[in-house]
VEXKEVEX-49927 format. One record per residue (C-alpha): residue in one letter; y, x, z. Coordinates in steps of 0.1 Angstrom, whole numbers, padded with zeros to 4 digits, always signed. Example, Ala and Ser with C-alpha at 12.3 -4.5 7.8 and 13.67 -1.06 7.14 Angstrom:
BEGIN
A-0045+0123+0078
S-0011+0137+0071
// end
This chain:
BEGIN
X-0139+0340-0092
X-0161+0352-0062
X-0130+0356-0041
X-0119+0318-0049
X-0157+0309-0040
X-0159+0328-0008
X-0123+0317+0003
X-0139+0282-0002
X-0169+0287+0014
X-0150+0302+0047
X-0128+0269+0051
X-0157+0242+0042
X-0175+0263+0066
X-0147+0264+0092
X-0139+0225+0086
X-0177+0217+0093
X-0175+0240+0127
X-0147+0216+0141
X-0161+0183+0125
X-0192+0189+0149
X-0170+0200+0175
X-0156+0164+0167
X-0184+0147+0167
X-0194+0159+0200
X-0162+0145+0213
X-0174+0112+0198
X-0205+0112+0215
X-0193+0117+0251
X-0170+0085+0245
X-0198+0065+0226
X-0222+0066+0262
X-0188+0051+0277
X-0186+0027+0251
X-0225+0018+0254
X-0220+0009+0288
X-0189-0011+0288
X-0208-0034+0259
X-0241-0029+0274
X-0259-0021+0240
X-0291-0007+0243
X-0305-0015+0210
X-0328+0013+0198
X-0339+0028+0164
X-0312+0031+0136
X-0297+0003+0120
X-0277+0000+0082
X-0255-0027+0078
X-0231-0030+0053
X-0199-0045+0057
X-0161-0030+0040
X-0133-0008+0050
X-0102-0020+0061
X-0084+0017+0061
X-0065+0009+0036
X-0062-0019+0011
X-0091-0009-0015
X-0116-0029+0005
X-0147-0007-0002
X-0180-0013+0004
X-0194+0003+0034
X-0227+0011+0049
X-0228+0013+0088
X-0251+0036+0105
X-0256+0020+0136
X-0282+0042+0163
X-0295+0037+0190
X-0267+0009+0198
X-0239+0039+0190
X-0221+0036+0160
X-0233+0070+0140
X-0220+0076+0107
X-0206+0055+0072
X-0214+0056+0038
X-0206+0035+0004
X-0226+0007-0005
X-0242+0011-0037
X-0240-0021-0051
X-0206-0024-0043
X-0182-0016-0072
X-0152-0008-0057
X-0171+0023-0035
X-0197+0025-0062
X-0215+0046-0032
X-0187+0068-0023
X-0161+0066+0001
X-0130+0082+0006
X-0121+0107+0036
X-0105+0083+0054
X-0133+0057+0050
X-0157+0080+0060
X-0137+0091+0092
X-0136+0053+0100
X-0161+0061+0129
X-0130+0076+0150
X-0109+0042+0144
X-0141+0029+0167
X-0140+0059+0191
X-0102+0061+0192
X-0089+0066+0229
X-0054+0056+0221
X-0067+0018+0210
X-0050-0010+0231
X-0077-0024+0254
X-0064-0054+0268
X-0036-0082+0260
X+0001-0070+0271
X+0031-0092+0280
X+0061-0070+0284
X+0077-0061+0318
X+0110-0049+0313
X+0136-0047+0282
X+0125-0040+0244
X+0114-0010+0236
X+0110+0005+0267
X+0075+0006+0265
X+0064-0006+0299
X+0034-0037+0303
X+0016-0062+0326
X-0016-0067+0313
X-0029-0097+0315
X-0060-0122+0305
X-0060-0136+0266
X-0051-0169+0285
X-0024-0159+0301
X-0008-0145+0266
X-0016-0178+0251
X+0002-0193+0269
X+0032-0177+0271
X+0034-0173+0232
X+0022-0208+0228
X+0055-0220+0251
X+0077-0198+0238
X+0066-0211+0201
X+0070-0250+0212
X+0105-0241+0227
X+0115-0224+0195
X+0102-0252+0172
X+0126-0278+0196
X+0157-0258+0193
X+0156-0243+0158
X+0125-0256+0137
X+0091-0243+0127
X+0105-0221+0103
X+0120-0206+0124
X+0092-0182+0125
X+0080-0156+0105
X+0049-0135+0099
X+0048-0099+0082
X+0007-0091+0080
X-0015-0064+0057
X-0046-0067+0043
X-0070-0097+0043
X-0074-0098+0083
X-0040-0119+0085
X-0057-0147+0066
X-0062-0168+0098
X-0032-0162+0115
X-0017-0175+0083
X-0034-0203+0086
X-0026-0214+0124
X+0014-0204+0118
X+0011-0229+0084
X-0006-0256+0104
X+0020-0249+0131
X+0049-0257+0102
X+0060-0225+0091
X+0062-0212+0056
X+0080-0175+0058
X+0051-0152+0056
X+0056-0116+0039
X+0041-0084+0033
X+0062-0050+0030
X+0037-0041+0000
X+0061-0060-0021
X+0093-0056-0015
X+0083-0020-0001
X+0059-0010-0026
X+0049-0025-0059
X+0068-0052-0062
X+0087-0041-0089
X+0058-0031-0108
X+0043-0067-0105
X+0076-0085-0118
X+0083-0056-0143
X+0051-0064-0160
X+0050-0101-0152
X+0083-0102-0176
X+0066-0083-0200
X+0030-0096-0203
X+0034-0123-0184
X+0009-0113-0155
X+0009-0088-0134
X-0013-0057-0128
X-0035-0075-0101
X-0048-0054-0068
X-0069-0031-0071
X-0046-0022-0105
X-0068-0036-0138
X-0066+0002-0149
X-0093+0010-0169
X-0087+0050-0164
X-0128+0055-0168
X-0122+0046-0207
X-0087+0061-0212
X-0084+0094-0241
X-0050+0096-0224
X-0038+0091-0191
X+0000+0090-0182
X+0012+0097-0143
X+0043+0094-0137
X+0050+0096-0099
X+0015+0088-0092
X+0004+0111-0071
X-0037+0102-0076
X-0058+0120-0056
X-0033+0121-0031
X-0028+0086-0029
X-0066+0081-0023
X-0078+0048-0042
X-0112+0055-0045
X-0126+0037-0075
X-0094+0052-0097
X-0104+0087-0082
X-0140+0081-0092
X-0124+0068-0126
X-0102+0098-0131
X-0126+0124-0126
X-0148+0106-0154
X-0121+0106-0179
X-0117+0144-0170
X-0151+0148-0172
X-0148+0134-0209
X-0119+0150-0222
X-0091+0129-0212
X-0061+0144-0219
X-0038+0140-0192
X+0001+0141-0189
X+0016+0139-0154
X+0057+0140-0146
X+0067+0146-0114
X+0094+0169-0094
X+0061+0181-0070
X+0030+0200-0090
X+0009+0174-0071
X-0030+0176-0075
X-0037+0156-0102
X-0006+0177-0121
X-0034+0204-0117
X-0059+0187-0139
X-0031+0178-0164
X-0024+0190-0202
X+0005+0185-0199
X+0030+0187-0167
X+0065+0177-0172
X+0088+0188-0135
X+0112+0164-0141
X+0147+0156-0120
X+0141+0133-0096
X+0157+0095-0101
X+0157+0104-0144
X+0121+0086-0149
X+0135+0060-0169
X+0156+0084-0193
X+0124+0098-0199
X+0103+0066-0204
X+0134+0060-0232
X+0130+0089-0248
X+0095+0089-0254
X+0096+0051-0266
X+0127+0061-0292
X+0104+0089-0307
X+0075+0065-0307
X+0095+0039-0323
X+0114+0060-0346
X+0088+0080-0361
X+0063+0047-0368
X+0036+0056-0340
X+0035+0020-0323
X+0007-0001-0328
X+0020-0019-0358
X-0005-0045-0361
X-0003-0055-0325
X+0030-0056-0318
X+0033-0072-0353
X+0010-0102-0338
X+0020-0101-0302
X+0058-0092-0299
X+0087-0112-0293
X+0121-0095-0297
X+0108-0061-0316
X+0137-0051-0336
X+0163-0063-0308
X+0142-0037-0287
X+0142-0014-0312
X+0179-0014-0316
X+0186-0015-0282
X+0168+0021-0278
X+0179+0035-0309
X+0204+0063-0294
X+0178+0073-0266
X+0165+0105-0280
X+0149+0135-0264
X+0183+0155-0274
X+0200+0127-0249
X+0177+0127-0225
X+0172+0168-0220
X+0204+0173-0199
X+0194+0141-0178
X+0154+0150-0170
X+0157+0184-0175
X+0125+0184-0201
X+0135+0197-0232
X+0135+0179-0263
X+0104+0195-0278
X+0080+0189-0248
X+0094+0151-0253
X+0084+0150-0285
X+0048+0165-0288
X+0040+0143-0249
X+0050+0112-0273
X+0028+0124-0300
X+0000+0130-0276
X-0001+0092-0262
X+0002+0079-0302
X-0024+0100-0311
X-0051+0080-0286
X-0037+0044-0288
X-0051+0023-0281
X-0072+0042-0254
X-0037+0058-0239
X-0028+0043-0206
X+0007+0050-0188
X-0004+0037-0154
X+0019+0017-0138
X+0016+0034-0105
X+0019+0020-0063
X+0046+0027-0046
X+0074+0023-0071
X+0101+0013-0048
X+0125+0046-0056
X+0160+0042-0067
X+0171+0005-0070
X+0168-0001-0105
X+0127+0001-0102
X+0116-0033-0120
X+0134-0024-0149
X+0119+0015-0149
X+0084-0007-0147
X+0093-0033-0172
X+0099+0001-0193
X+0066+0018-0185
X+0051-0021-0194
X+0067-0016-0228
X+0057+0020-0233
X+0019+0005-0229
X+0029-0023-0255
X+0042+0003-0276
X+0004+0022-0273
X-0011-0013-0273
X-0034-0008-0242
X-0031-0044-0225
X-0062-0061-0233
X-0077-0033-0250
X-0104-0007-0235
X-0091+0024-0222
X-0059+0005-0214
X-0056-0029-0188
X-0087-0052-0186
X-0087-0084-0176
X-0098-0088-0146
X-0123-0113-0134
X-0134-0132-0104
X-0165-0152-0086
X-0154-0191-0081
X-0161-0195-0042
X-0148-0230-0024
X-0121-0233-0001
X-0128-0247+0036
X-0118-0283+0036
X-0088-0283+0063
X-0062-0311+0069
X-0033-0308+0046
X-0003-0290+0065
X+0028-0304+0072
X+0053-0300+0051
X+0082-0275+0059
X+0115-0293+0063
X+0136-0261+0052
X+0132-0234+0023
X+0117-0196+0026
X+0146-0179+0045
X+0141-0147+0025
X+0156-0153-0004
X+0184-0179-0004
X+0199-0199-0033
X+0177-0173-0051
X+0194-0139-0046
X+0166-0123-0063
X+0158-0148-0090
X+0124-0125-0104
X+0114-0123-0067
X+0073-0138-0070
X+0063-0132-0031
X+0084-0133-0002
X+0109-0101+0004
X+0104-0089+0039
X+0137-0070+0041
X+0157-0110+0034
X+0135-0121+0062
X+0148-0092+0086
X+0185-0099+0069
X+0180-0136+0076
X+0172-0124+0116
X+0199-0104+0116
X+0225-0125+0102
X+0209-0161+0112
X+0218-0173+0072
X+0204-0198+0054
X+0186-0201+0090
X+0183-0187+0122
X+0148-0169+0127
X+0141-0165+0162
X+0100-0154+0160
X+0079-0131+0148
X+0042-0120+0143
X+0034-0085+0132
X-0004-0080+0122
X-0016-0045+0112
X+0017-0034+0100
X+0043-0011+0117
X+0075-0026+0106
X+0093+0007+0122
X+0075+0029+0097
X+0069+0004+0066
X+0106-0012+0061
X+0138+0018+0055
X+0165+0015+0081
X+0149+0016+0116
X+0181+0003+0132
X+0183-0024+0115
X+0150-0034+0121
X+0155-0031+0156
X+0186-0052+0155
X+0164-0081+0142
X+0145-0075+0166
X+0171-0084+0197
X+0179-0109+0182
X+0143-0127+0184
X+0132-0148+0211
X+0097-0137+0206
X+0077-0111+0190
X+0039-0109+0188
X+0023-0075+0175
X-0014-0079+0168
X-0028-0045+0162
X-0055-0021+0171
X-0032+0007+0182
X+0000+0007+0203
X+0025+0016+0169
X+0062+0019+0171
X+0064-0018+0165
X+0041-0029+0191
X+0062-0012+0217
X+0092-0035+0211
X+0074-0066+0215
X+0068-0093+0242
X+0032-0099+0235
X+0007-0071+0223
X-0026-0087+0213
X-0055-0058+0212
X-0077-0066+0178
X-0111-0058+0172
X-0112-0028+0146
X-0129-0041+0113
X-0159-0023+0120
X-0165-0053+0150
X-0154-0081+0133
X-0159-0111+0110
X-0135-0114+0082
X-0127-0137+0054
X-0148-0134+0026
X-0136-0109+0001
X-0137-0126-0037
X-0119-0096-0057
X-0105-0097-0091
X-0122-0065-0106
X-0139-0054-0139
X-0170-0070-0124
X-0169-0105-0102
X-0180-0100-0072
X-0177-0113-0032
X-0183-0090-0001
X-0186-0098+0034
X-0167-0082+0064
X-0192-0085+0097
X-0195-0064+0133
X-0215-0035+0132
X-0208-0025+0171
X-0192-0045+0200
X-0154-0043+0205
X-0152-0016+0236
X-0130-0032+0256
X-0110-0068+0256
X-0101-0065+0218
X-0109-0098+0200
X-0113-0103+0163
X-0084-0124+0142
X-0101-0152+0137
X-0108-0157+0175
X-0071-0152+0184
X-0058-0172+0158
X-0087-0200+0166
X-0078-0199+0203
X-0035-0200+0196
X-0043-0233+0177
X-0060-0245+0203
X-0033-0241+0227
X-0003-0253+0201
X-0030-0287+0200
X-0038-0280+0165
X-0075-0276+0168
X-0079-0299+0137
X-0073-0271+0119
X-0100-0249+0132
X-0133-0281+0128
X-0159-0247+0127
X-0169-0232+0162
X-0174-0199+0147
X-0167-0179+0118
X-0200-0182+0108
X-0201-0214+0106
X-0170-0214+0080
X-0185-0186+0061
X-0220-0201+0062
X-0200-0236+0049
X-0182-0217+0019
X-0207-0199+0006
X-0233-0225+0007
X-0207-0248-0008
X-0199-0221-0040
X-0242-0220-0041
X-0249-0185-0020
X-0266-0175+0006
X-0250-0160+0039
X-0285-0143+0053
X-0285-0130+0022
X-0247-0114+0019
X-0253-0100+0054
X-0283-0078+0047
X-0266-0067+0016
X-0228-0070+0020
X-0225-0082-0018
X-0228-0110-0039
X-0223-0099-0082
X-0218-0123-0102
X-0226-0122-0140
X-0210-0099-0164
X-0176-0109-0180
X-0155-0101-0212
X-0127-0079-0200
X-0111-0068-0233
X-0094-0087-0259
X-0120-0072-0285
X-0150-0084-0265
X-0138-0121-0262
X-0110-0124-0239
X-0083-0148-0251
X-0054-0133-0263
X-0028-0146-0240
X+0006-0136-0225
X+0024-0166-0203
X+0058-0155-0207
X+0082-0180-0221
X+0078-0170-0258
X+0038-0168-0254
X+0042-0132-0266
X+0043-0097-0254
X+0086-0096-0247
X+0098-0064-0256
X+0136-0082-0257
X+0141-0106-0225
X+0158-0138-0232
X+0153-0149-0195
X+0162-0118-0183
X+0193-0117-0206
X+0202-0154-0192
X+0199-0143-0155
X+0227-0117-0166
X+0203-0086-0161
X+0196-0063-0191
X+0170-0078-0218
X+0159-0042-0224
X+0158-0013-0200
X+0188+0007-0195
X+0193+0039-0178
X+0220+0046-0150
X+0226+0080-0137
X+0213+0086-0102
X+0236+0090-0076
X+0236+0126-0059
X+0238+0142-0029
X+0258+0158-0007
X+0264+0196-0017
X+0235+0218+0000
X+0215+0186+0001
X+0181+0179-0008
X+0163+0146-0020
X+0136+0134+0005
X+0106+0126-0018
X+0075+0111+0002
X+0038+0105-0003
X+0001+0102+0011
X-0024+0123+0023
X-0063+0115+0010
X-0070+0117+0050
X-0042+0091+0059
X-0033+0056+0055
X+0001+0051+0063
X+0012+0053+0098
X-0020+0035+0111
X-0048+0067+0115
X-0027+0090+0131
X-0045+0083+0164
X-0079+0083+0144
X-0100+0120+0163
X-0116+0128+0132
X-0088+0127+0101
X-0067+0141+0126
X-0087+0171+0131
X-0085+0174+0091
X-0048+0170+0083
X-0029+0162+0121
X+0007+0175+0113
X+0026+0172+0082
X+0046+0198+0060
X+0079+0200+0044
X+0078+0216+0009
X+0105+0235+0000
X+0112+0258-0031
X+0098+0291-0021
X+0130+0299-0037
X+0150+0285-0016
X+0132+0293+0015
X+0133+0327+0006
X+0175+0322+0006
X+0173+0305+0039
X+0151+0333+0053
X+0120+0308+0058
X+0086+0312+0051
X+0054+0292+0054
X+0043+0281+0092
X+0079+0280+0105
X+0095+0250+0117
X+0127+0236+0108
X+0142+0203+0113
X+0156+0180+0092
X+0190+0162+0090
X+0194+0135+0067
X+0229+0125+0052
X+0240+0105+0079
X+0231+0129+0107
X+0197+0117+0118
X+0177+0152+0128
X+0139+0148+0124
X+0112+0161+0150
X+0102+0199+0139
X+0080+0199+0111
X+0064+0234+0092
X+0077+0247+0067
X+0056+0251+0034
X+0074+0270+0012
X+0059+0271-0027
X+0067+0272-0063
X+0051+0239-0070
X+0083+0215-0060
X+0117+0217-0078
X+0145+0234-0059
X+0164+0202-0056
X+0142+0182-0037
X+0120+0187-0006
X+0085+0163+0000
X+0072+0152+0033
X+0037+0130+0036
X+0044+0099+0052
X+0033+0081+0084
X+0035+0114+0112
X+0065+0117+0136
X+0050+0089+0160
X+0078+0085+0185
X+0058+0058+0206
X+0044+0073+0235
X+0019+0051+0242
X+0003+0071+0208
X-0008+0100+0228
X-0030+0123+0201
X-0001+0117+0177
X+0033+0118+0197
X+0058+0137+0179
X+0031+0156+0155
X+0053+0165+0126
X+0081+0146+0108
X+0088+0107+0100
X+0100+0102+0069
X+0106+0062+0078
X+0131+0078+0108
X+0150+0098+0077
X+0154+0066+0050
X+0183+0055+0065
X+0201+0047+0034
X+0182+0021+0004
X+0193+0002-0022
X+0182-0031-0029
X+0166-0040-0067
X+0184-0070-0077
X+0162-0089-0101
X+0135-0092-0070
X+0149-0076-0036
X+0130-0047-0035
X+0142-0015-0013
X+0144+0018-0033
X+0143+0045-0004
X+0139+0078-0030
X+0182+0075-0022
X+0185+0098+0011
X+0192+0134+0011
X+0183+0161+0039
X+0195+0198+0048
X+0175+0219+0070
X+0182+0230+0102
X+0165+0258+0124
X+0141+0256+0146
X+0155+0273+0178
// end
């Protein structure tokens, strides 16, 4: 124990060392930055405002001194941080301080992709997109254009492209990410499970991962939330081919073969079923279709599903005991990024029905219901009406799809069917890294008369478009108002903490001044952003001086269970819980989950499993000094067993070459006992090839570069990537 301790002590000790070695980096660049912007303010400020890292949103206390932006914290009152923030939230200060940012508007010089600019005033760039916008609009139609954004910063951009006529606007964190899990549990319960999820993993006896790599994946309030049900006793089960970290904390840890989840899921609901450990009484009141269901899953058992998952029979059995023996406090989570293998809403709709099985929705320790502040919209004009359909999903492909599929807009570009689609904008999303099939992408791409990247860095994306507009980081910007759906109402303000260093400009400015020049400034009545935040939250009865000194308005406590006063309603088509799917049945899809066999690889093969790093958020902080100098180059895991056969060890470098012959950048080699021998696991977002990212050019291995192969859910048009298979090569 004293040897764990000191080893401990020696790498904290070693990470502070170069943190302050960081820091001083920081400063040097902050008395540049001071007198660009010319801020001379003195004494030491706290203002809150909230993250934009990732998606969680988290309340955020700046440290602001002497004019220099000095350190961040969680706000207290805020219940998404609860105090606390995440590495990468407190490592926001390098986003600031980040050398790589793009300092002033771009209009390309040469051909796409090349990665060579004029820069050139904000006018000039509105201009030029505003012509080329007018002259697309003549020839093909407002629709003709098409917006991919993440995270609440698009909202205005939205808003100028729908007053402009458009009405294809899509995010990859469906159709990429949890898209199946929404519609899996729409069908089900007939809502989704909201974002943040309406996990209530504080209150859970039992907690069920499966593929969720938490801890990893670094959601804060659920971190904060997991360590209090371990703190309590929770028992914990956790399947996954990798012993990830929160498989350390687990009771139970069940390797299984990748691309079996589902056999599993039927397994454990046959034994459930079977053996009388549902919730009688609920599903007794709630369910529609039980003892089609029950049928339906009757030949599923653990001796079945052994050879498939590779988890014998017994360890089924006493896992499917252990989540009866806590219902209705046992809750399956229903996990992120669930885009794997093509048949993903139905694997959800199955983990939705394991939790109807446990009866957790609606009950504490399960799903709350989450609830929200009422807050006014602005009063705009209405917009005009769109003469032509969404273009991503056509004579409705993917009849379950509930938001826009990002992958039938780029198929649409591609293919110009229903429509041609001739421009795009990209806000705060790197469509190279986020969407599988690079090429393809690219391919949409020539085909576009213009594309507009707004971002803070210069991403793979950026550097195939005509216009690159430099945006203000969130840490010098207004945003929309945030009014979350949470266990507790609440709204929270986005504001400037520092001055943008250079010509970056916040959203609401560009998308303000782009109106402007289309002739659309009815649509933008307010001067500033104050003014429209002032306007909607005098409107909903709140005061603005007031949310700006303390970054969040609570509103009053709320039921959020079913025993505490919620009403006991599911909007499906029956009204109740559907464990049997007449409308899925009727679209010609299974009415109950069925398992297919995985496809597998080539021989000598490998499947490429992917996740995150709790330092990381996608492919956007590569650039970022200071999570950098904590995690800066990713690792392939291999079987120690298997490296020991290919003579590898841990620190070497190999490369990897996917099915189809794409070779990776080198990438180390971390050979363990904690992944199965027949897959390998890379974090995402490293292997930068765009070499306008100096710090993070070609550090480690893109996992986006490998996905070359998907396949495409059919029930809502999601891309399951878990498909592609690598060998290793030598690094010479």
């Amino acid at each position: 124990m004293d040897n764990i301790s000191r080893r401990k002590f020696l790498k904290i000790s070693a990470t502070t060392i170069s943190a302050a070695a960081t820091l001083g980096a920081v400063g040097k660049i902050t008395a540049d930055v001071n007198k660009i912007s010319g801020n001379t303010t003195k004494g030491l400020r706290k203002i809150p405002t909230f993250c934009d890292i990732c998606f969680w949103k988290c309340g955020v206390i700046a440290y602001v001194k002497d004019g220099k932006l000095w350190k961040l914290e969680g706000n207290p009152l805020d219940p998404l941080s609860r105090g606390r923030l995440c590495p990468r939230g407190t490592g926001g200060v390098g986003s600031h301080y980040d050398p790589d940012r793009l300092k002033s508007p771009l209009i390309r010089k040469n051909n796409r992709g090349k990665e060579e600019w004029v820069a050139v005033t904000w006018d000039e760039a509105f201009d030029y997109i505003a012509q080329k916008m007018q002259d697309i609009k003549s020839k093909y139609g407002a629709e003709s254009i098409a917006m991919f954004s993440h995270g609440i910063g698009g909202n205005f951009l939205k808003h100028t492209l729908k007053a402009f006529g458009t009405n294809n606007f899509a995010a990859p964190s469906f159709a990429q990410c949890r898209g199946p899990r929404d519609v899996g549990f729409k069908l089900t319960f007939g809502e989704d499970v909201s974002s943040p999820e309406r996990t209530d993993i504080k209150n859970s006896k039992c907690l069920v991962l499966i593929g969720y790599h938490l801890g990893e994946n670094m959601h804060n309030s659920q971190v904060q939330e997991f360590s209090e049900a371990i703190k309590k006793g929770a028992s914990i089960i956790v399947v996954d081919p990798r012993f990830s970290i929160a498989a350390s904390k687990a009771k139970y840890y069940l390797p299984i073969k990748p691309g079996t989840d589902l056999a599993l899921i039927l397994a454990w609901m046959n034994v459930i079923v079977n053996e009388n450990l549902y919730d009688r009484e609920y599903i007794e009141k709630y369910g529609f279709g039980f003892e089609q269901f029950k049928a339906e899953i009757s030949n599923y058992t653990p001796e079945w599903a052994y050879p498939e998952t590779g988890i014998e029979p017994d360890l089924i059995r006493n896992t499917a005991y252990e989540m009866a023996k806590y219902k209705p406090a046992t809750l399956v989570h229903p996990g992120r990024h669930v885009t794997w293998y093509g048949d993903d809403t139905q694997r959800s709709r199955a983990i939705a029905l394991l939790n109807a099985l446990l009866g957790s929705w609606g009950r504490k320790g399960g799903f709350y219901t989450p609830v929200s502040m009422d807050l006014p919209d602005y009063p705009y004009p209405s917009y005009p009406k769109p003469t032509k359909p969404k273009v991503d999903n056509p004579d409705l492909k993917y009849p379950f799809a509930i938001e826009t599929v990002t992958n039938g807009i780029r198929e649409a570009t591609i293919s110009g069917n229903p429509y041609p689609v001739k421009g795009w904008f990209v806000y705060a999303t790197n469509l190279i890294h986020a969407l599988p099939n690079e090429d393809e992408t690219i391919r949409a791409i020539q085909n576009l008369d213009l594309l507009v990247v707004i971002d803070v860095i210069p991403s793979e994306i950026a550097g195939w478009a005509d216009v690159v507009l430099p945006e203000s980081i969130y840490l010098e910007r207004y945003d929309d108002l945030n009014v979350e759906w949470f266990r507790e109402p609440f709204i929270s303000l986005r504001q400037p903490v520092v001055d943008s260093p250079n010509d970056q400009k916040p959203n609401w400015w560009i998308a303000k001044k782009l109106a402007e020049k289309l002739e659309l400034s009815e649509f933008y009545p307010w001067e500033n952003i104050e003014d429209y935040l002032e306007y909607r939250l005098s409107a909903g009865g709140y005061d603005f001086e007031e949310l700006k000194k303390t970054g969040i308005i609570k509103g009053s406590p709320q039921p959020i269970y079913f025993e505490t006063g919620v009403p006991i309603e599911f909007p499906t088509p029956s009204g109740k819980i559907e464990f049997y799917s007449l409308q899925l049945a009727k679209a010609g899809f299974d009415p109950v989950p069925k398992y297919k066999k995985p496809e597998e690889g080539p021989p000598g093969y490998f499947r490429l499993l992917y996740g995150r790093a709790p330092v990381h958020s996608f492919s956007r902080t590569q650039t970022n000094r200071i999570l950098m100098d904590m995690y800066n180059e990713n690792e392939v895991w291999i079987n120690k067993f298997i490296a020991d056969r290919l003579g590898l060890k841990s620190g070497d470098y190999v490369k990897l070459k996917n099915q189809d012959g794409v070779v990776s950048n080198k990438i180390k080699v971390k050979a363990t006992e904690r992944i199965r021998p027949d897959c390998v696991y890379i974090v995402h977002g490293f292997g930068h090839n765009s070499k306008m990212l100096k710090f993070a050019y070609k550090k480690g291995a893109s996992d986006s570069q490998l996905i070359k192969r998907y396949v495409i859910d059919p029930l809502m048009g999601g891309t399951g990537m878990n498909v592609n298979f690598v060998t290793i090569e030598m690094e010479v």
